[in-house]
PQR file with spaces between the fields and no chain letter, atoms N, CA, C, O and H, PARSE charges and radii, in Angstrom:
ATOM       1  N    UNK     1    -143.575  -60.597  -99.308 -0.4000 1.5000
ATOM       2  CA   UNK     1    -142.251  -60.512  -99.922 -0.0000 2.0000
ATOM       3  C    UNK     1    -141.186  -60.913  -98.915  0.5500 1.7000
ATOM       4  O    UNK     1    -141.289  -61.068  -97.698 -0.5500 1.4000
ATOM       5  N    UNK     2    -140.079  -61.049  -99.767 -0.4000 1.5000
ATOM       6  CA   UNK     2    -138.965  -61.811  -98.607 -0.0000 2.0000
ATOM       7  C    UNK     2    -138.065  -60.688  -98.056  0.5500 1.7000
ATOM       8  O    UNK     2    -138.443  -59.581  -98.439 -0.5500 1.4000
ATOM       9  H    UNK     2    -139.996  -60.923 -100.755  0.4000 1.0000
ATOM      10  N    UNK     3    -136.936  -60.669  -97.231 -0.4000 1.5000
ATOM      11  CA   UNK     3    -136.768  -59.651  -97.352 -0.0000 2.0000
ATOM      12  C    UNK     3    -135.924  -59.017  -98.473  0.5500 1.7000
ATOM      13  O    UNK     3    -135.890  -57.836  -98.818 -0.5500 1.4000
ATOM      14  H    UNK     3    -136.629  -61.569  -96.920  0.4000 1.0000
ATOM      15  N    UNK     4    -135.202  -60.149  -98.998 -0.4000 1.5000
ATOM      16  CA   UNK     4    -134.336  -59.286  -99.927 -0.0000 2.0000
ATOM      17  C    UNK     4    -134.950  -58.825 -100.771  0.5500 1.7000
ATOM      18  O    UNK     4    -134.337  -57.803 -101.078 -0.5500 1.4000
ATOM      19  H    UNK     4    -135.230  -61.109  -98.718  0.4000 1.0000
ATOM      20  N    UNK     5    -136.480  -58.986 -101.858 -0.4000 1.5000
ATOM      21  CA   UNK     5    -137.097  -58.442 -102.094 -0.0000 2.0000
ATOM      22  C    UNK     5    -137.857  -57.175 -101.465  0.5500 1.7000
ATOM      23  O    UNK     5    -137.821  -56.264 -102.292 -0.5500 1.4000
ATOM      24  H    UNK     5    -136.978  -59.817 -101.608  0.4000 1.0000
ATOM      25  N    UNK     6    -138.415  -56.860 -100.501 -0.4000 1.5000
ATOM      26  CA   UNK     6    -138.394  -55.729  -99.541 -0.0000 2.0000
ATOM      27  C    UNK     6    -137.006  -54.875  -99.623  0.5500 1.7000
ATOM      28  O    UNK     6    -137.229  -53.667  -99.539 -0.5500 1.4000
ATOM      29  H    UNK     6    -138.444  -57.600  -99.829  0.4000 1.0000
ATOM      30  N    UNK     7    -136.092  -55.096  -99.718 -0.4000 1.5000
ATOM      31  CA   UNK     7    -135.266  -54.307  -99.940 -0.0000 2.0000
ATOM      32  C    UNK     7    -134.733  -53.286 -101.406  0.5500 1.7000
ATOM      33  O    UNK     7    -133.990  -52.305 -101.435 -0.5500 1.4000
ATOM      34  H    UNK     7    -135.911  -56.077  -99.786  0.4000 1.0000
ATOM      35  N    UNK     8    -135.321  -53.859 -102.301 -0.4000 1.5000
ATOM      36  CA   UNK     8    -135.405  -53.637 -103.964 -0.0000 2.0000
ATOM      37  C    UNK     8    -136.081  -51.957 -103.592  0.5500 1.7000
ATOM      38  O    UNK     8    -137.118  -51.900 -102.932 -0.5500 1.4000
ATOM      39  H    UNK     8    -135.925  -54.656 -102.277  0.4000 1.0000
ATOM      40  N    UNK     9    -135.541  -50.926 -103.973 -0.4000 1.5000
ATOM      41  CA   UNK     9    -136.325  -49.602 -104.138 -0.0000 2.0000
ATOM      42  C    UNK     9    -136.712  -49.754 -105.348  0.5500 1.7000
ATOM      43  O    UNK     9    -136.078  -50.313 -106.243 -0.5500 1.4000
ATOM      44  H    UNK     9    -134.698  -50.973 -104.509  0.4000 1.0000
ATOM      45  N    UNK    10    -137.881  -49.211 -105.427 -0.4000 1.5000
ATOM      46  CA   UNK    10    -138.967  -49.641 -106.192 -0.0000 2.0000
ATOM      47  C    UNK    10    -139.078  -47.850 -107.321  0.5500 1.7000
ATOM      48  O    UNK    10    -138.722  -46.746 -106.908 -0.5500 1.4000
ATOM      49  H    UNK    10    -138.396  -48.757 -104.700  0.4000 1.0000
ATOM      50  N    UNK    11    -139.636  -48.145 -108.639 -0.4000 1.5000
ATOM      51  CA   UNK    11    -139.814  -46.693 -109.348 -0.0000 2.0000
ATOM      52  C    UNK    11    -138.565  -45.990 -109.416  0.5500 1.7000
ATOM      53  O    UNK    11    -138.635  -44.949 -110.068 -0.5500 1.4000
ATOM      54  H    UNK    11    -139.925  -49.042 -108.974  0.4000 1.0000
ATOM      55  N    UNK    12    -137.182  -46.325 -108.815 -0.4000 1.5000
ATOM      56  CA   UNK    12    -136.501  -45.439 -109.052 -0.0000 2.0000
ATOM      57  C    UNK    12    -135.251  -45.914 -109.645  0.5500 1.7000
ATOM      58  O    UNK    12    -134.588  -46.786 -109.083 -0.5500 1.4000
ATOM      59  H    UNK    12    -137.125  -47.171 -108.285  0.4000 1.0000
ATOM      60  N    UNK    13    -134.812  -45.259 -111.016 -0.4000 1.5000
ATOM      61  CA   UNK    13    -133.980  -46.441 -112.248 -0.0000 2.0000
ATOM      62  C    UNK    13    -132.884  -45.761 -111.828  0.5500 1.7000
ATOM      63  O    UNK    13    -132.569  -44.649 -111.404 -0.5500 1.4000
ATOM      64  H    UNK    13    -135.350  -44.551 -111.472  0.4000 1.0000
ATOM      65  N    UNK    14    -132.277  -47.122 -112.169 -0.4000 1.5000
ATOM      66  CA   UNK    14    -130.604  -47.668 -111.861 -0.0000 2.0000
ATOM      67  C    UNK    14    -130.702  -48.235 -110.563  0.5500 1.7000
ATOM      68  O    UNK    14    -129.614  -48.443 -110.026 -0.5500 1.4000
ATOM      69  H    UNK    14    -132.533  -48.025 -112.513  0.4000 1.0000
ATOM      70  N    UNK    15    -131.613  -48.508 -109.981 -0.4000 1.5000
ATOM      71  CA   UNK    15    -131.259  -49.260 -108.290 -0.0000 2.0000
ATOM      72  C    UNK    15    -131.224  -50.585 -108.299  0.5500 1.7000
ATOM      73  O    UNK    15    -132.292  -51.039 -108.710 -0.5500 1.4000
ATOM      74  H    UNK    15    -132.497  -48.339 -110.417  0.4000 1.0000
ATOM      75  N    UNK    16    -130.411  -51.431 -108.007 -0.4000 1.5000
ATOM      76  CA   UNK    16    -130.236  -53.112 -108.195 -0.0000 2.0000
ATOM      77  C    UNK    16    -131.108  -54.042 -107.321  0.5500 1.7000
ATOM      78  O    UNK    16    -131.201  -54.031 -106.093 -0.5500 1.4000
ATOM      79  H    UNK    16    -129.544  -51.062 -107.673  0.4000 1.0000
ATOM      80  N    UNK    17    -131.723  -54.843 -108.200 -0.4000 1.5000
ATOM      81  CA   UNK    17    -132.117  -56.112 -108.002 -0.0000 2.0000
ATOM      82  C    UNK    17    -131.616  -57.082 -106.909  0.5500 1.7000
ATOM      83  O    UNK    17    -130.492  -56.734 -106.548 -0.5500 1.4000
ATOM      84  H    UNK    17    -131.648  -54.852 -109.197  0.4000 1.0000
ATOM      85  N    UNK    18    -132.006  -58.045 -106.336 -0.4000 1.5000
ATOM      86  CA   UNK    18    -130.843  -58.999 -105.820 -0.0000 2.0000
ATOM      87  C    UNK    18    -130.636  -60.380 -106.458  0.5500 1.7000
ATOM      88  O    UNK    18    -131.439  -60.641 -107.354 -0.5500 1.4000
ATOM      89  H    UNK    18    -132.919  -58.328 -106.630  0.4000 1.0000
ATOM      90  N    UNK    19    -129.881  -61.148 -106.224 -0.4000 1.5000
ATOM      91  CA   UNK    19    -129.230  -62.166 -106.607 -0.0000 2.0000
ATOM      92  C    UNK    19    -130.139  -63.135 -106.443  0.5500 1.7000
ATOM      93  O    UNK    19    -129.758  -64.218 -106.888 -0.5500 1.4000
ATOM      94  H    UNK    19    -129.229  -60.936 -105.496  0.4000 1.0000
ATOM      95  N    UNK    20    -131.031  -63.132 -106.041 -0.4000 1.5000
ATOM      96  CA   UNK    20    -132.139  -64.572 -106.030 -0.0000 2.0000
ATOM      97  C    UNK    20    -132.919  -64.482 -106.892  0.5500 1.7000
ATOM      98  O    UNK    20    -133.589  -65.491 -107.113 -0.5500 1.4000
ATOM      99  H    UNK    20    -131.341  -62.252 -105.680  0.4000 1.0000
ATOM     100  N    UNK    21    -133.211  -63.024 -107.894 -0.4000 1.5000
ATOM     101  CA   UNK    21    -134.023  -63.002 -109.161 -0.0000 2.0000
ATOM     102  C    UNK    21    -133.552  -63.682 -110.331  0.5500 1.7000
ATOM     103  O    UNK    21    -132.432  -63.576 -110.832 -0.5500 1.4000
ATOM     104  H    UNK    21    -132.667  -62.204 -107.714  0.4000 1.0000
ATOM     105  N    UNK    22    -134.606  -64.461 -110.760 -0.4000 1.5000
ATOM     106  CA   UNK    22    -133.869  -65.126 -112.338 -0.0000 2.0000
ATOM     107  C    UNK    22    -134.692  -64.238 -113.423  0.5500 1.7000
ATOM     108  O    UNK    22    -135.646  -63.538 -113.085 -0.5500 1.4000
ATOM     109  H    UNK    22    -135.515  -64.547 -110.353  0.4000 1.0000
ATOM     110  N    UNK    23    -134.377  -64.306 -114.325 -0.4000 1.5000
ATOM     111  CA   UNK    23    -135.083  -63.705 -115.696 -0.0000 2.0000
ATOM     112  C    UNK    23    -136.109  -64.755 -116.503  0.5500 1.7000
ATOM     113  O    UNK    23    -135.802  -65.860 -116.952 -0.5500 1.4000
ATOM     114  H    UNK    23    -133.602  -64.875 -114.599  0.4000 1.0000
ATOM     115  N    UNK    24    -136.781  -64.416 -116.531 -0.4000 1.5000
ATOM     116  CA   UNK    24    -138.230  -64.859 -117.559 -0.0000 2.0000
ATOM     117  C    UNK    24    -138.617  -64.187 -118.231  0.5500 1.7000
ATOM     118  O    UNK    24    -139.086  -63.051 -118.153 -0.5500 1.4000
ATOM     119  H    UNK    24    -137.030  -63.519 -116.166  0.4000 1.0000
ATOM     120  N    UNK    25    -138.326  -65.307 -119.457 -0.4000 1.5000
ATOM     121  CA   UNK    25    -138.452  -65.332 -121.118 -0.0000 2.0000
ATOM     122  C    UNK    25    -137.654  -63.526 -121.245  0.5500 1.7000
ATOM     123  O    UNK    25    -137.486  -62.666 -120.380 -0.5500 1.4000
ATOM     124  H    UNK    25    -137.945  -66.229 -119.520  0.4000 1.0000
ATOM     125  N    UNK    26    -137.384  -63.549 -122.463 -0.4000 1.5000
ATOM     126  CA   UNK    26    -136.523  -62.779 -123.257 -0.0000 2.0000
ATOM     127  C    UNK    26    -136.879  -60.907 -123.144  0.5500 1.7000
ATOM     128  O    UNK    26    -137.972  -60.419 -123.433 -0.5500 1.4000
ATOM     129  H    UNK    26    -137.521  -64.247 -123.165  0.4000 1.0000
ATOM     130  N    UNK    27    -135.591  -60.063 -122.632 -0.4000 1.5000
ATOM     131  CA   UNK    27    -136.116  -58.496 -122.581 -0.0000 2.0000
ATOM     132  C    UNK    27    -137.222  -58.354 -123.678  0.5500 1.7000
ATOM     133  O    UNK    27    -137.220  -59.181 -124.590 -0.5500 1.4000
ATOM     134  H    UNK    27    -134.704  -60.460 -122.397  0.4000 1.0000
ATOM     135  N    UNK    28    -138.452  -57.064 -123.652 -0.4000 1.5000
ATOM     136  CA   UNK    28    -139.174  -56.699 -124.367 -0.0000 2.0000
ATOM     137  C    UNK    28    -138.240  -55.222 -125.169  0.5500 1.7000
ATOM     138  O    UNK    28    -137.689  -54.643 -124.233 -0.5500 1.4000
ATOM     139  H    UNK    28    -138.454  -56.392 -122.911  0.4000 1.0000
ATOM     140  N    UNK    29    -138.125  -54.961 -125.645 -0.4000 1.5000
ATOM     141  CA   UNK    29    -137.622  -53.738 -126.677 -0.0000 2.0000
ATOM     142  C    UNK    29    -139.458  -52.868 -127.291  0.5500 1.7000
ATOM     143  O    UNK    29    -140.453  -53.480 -127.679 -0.5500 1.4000
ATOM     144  H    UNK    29    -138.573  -55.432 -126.405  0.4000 1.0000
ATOM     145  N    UNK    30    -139.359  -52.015 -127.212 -0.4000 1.5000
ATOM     146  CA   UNK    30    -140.252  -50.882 -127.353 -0.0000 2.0000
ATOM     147  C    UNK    30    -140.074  -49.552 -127.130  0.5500 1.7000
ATOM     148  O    UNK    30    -139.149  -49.318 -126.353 -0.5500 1.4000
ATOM     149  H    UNK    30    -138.550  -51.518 -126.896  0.4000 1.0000
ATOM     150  N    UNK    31    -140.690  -48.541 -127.580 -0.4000 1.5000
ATOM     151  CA   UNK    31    -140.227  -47.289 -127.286 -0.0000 2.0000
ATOM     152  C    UNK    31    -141.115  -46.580 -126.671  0.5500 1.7000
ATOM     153  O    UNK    31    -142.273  -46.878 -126.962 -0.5500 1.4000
ATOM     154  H    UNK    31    -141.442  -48.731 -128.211  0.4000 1.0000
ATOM     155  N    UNK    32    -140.938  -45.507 -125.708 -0.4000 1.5000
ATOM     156  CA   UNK    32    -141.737  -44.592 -125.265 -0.0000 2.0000
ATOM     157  C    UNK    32    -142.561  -43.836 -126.015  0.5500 1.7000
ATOM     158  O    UNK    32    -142.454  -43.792 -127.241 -0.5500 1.4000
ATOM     159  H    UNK    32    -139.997  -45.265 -125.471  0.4000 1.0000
ATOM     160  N    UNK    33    -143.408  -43.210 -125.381 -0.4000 1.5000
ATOM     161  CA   UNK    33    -144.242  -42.271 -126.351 -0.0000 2.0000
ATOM     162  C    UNK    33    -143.582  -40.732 -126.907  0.5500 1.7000
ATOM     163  O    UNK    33    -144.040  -40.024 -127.803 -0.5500 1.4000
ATOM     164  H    UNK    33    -143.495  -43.246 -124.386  0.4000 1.0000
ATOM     165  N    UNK    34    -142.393  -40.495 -126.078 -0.4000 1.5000
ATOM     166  CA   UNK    34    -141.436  -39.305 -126.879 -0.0000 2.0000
ATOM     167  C    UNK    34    -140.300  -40.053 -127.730  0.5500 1.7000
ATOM     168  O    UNK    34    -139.315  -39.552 -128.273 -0.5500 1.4000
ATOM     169  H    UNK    34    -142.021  -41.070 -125.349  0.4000 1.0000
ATOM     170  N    UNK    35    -140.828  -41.770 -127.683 -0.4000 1.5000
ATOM     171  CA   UNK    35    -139.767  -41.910 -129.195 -0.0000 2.0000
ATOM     172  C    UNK    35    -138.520  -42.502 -128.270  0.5500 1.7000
ATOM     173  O    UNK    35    -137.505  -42.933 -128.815 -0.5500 1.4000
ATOM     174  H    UNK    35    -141.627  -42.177 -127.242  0.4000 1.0000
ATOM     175  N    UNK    36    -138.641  -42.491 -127.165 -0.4000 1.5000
ATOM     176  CA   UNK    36    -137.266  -43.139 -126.470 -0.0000 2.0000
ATOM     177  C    UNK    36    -137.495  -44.641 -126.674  0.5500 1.7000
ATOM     178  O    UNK    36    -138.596  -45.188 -126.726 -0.5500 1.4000
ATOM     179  H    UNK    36    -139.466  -42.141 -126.722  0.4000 1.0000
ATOM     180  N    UNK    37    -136.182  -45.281 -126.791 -0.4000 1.5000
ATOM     181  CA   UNK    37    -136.021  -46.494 -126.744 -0.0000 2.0000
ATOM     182  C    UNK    37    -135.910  -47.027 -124.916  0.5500 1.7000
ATOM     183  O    UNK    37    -135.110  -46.691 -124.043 -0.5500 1.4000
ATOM     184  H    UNK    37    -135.287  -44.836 -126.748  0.4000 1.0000
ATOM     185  N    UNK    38    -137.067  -47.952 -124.887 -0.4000 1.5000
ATOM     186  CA   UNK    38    -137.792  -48.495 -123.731 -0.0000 2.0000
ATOM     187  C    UNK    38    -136.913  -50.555 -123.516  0.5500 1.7000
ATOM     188  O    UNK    38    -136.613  -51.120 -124.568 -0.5500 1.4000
ATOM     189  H    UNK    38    -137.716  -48.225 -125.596  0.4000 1.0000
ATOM     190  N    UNK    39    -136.757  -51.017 -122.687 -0.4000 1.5000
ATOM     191  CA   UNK    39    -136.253  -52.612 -122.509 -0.0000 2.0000
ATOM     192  C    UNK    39    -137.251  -52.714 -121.091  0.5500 1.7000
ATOM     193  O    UNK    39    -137.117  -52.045 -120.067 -0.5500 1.4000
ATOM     194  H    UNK    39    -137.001  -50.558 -121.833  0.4000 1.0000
ATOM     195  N    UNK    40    -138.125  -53.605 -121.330 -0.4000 1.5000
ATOM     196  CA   UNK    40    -138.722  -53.856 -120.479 -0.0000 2.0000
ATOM     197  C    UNK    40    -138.474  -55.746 -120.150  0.5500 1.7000
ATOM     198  O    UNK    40    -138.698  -56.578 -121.029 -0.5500 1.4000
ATOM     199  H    UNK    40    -138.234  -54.149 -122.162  0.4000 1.0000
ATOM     200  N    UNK    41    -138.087  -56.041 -119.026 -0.4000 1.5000
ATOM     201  CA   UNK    41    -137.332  -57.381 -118.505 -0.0000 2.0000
ATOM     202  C    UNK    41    -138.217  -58.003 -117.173  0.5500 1.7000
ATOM     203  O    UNK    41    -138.452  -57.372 -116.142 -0.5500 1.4000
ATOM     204  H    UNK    41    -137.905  -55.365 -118.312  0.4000 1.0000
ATOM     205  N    UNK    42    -138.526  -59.021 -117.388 -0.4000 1.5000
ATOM     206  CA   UNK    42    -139.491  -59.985 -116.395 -0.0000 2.0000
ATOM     207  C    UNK    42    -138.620  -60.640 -115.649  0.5500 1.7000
ATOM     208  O    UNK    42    -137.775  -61.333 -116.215 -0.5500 1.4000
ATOM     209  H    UNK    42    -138.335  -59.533 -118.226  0.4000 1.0000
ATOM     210  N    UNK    43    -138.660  -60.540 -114.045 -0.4000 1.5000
ATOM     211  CA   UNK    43    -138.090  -61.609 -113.282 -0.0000 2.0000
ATOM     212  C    UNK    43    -138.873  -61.867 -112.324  0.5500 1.7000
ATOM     213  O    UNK    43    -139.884  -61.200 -112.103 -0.5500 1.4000
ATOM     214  H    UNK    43    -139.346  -59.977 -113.585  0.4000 1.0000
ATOM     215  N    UNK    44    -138.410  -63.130 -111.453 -0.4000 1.5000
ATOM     216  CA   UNK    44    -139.066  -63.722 -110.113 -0.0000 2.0000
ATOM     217  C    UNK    44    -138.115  -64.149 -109.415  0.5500 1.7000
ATOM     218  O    UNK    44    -137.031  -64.680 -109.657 -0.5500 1.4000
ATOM     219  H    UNK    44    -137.590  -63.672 -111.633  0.4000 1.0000
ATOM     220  N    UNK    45    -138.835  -63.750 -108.238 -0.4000 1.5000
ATOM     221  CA   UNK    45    -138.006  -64.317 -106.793 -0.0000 2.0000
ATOM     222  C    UNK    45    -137.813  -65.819 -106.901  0.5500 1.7000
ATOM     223  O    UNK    45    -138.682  -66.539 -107.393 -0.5500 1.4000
ATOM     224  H    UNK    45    -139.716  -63.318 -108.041  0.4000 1.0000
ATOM     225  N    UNK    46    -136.435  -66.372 -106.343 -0.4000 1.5000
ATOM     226  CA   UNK    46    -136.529  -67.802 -106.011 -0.0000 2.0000
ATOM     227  C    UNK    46    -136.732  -67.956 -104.794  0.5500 1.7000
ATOM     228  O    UNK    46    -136.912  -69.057 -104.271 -0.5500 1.4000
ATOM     229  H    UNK    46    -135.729  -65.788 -105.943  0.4000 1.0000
ATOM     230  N    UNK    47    -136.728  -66.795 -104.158 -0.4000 1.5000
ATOM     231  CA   UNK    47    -137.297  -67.285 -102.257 -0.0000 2.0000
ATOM     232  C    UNK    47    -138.851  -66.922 -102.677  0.5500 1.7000
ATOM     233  O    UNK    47    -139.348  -68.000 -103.002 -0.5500 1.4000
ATOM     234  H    UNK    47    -136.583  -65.901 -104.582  0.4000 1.0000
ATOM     235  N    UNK    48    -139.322  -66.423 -102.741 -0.4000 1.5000
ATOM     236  CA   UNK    48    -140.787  -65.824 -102.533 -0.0000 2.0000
ATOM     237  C    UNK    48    -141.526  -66.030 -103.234  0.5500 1.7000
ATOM     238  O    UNK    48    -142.699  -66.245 -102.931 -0.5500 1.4000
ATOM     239  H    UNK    48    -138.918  -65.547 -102.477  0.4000 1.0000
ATOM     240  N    UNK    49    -140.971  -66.030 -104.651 -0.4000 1.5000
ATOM     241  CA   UNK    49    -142.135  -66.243 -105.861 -0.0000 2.0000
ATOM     242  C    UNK    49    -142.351  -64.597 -106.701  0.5500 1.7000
ATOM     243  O    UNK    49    -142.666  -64.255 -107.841 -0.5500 1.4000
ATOM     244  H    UNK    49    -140.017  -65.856 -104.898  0.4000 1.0000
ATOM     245  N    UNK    50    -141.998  -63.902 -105.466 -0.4000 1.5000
ATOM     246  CA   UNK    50    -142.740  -62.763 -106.310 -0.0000 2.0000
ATOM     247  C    UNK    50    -142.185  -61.918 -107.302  0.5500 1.7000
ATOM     248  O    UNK    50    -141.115  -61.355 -107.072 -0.5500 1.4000
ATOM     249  H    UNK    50    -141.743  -64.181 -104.540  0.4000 1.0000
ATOM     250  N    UNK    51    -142.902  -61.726 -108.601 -0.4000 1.5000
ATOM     251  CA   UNK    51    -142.646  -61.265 -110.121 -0.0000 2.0000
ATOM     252  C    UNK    51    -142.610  -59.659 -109.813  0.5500 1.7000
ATOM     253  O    UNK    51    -143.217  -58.806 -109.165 -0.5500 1.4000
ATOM     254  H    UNK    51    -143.772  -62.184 -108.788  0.4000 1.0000
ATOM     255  N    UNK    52    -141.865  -59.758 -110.410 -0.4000 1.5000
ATOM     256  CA   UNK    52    -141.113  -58.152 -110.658 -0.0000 2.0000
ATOM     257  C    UNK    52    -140.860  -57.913 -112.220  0.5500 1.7000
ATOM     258  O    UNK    52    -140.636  -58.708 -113.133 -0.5500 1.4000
ATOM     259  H    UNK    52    -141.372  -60.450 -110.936  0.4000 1.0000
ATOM     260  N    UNK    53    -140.973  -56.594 -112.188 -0.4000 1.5000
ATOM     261  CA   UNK    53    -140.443  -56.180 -113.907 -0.0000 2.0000
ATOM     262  C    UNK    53    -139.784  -54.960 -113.753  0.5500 1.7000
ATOM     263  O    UNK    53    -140.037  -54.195 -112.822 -0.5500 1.4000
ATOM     264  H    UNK    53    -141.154  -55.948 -111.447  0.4000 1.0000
ATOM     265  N    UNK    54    -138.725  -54.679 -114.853 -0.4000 1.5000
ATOM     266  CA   UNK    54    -137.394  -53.939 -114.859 -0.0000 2.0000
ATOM     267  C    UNK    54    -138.232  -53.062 -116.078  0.5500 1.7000
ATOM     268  O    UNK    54    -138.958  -53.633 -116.891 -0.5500 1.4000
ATOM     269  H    UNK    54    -138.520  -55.301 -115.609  0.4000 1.0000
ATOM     270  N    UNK    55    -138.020  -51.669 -116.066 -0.4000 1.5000
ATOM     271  CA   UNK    55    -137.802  -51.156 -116.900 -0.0000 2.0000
ATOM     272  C    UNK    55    -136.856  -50.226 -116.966  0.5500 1.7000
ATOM     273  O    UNK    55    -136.709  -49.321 -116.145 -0.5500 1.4000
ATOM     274  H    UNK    55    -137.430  -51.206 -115.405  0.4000 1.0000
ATOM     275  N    UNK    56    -135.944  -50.491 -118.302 -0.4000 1.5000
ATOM     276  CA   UNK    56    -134.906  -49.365 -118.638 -0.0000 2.0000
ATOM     277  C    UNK    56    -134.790  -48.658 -119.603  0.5500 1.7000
ATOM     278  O    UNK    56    -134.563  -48.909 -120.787 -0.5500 1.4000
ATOM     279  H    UNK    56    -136.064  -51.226 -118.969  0.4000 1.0000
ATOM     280  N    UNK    57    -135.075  -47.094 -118.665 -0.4000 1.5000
ATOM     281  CA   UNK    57    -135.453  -45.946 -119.763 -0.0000 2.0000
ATOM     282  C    UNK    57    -134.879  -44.651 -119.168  0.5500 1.7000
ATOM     283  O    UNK    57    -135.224  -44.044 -118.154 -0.5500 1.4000
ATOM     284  H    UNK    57    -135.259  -46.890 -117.703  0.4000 1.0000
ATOM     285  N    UNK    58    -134.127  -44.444 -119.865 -0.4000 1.5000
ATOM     286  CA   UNK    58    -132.773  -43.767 -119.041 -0.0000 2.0000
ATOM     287  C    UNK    58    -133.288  -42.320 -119.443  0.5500 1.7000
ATOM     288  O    UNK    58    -132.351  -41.535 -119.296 -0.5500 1.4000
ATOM     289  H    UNK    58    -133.847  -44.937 -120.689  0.4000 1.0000
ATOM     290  N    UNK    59    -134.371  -41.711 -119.872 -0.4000 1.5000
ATOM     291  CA   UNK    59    -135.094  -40.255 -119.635 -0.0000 2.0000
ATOM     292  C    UNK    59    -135.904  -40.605 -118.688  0.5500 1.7000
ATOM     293  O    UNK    59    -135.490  -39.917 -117.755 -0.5500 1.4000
ATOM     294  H    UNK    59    -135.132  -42.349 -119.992  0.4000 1.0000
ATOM     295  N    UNK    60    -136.876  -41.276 -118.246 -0.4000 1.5000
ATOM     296  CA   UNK    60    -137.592  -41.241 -117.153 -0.0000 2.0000
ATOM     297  C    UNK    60    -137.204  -42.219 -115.721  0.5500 1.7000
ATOM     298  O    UNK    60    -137.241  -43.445 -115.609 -0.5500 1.4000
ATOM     299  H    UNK    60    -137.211  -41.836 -119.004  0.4000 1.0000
ATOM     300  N    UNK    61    -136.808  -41.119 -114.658 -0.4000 1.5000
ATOM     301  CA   UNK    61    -136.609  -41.349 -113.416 -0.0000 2.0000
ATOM     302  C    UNK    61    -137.166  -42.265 -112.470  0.5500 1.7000
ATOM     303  O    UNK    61    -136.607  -42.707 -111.466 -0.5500 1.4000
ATOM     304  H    UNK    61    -136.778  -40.123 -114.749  0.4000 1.0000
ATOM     305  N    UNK    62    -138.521  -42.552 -112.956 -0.4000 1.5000
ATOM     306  CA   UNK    62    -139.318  -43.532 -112.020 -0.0000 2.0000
ATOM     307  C    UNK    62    -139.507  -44.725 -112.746  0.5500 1.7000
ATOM     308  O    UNK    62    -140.363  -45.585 -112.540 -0.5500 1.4000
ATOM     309  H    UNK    62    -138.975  -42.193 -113.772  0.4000 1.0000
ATOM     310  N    UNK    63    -138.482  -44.697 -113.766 -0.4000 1.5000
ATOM     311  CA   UNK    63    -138.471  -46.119 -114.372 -0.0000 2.0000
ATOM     312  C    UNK    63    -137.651  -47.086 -113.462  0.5500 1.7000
ATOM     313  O    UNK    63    -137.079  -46.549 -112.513 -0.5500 1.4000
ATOM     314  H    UNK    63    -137.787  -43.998 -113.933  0.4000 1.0000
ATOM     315  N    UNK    64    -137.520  -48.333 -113.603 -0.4000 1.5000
ATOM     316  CA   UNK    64    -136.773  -49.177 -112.399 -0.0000 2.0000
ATOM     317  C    UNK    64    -137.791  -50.540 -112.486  0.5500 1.7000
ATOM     318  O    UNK    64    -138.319  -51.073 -113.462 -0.5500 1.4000
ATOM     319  H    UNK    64    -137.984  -48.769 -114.374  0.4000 1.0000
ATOM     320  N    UNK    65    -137.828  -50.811 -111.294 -0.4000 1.5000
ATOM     321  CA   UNK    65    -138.524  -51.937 -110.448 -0.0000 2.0000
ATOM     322  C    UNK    65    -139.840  -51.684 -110.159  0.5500 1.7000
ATOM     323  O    UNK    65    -140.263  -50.736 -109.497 -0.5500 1.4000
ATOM     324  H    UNK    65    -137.399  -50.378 -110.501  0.4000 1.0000
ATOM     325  N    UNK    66    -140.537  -52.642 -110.723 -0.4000 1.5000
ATOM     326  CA   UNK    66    -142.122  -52.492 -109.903 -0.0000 2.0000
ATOM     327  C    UNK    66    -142.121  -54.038 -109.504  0.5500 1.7000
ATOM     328  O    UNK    66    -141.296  -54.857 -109.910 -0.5500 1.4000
ATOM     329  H    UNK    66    -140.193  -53.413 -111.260  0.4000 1.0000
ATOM     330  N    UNK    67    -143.331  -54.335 -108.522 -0.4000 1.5000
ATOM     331  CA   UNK    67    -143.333  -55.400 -107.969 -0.0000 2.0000
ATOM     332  C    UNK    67    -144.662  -55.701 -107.944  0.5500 1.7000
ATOM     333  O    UNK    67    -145.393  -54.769 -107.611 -0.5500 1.4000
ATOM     334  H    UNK    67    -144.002  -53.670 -108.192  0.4000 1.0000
ATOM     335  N    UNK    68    -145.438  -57.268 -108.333 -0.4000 1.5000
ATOM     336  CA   UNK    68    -146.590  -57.298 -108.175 -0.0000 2.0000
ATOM     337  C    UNK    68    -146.770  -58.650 -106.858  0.5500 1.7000
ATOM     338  O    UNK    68    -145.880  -59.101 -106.136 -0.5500 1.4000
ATOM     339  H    UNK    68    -144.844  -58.026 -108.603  0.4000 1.0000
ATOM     340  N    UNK    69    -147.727  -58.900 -106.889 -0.4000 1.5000
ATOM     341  CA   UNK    69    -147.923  -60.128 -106.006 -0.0000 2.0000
ATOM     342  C    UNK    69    -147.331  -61.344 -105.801  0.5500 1.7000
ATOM     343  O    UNK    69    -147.335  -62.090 -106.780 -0.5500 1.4000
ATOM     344  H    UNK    69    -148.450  -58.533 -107.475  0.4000 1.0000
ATOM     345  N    UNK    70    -146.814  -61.755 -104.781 -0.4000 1.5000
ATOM     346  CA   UNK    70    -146.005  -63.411 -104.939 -0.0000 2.0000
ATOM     347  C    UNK    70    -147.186  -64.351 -105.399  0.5500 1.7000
ATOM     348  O    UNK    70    -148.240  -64.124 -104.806 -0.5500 1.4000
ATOM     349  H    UNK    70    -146.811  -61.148 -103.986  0.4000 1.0000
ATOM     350  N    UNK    71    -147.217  -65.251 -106.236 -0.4000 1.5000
ATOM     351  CA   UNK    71    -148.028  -66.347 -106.231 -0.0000 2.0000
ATOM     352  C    UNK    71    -147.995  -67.296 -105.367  0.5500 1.7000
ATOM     353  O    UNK    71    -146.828  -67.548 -105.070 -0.5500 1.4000
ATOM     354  H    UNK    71    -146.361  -65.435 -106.719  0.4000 1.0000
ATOM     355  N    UNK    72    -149.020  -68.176 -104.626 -0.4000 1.5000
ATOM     356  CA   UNK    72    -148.896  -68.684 -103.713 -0.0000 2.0000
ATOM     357  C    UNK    72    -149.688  -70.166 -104.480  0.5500 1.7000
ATOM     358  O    UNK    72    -149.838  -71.195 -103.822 -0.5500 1.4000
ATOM     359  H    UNK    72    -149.969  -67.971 -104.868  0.4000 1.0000
């Protein structure tokens, strides 16, 4: 990861992204299993490559940023 990616806190919602992520293809809309309304959003690094996904779900705390592997 690059660093501004390294810098992304990860699992914990409302913490910001940085400015080199673009968005891929369109938010997902779904709901949790207590019925909450769930937006789940795909992006990638333009330095690094590496795919990240947003989820926003404003009852659960460790919703946010997860990060998987850069493609190489």
């Amino acid at each position: 990861m690059c660093p501004l990616c390294n810098a992304i806190e990860q699992r914990k919602s409302g913490t910001p992204g940085h400015p080199k992520l673009y968005q891929e293809g369109n938010p997902k809309r779904g709901r949790s299993p207590s019925g909450e309304a769930i937006t789940t959003t795909h992006y990638r690094c333009k330095v690094c490559g590496t795919k990240w996904t947003y989820e926003n779900d404003k009852k659960n705390d460790r919703a946010g940023w997860s990060a998987s592997e850069p493609v190489r």
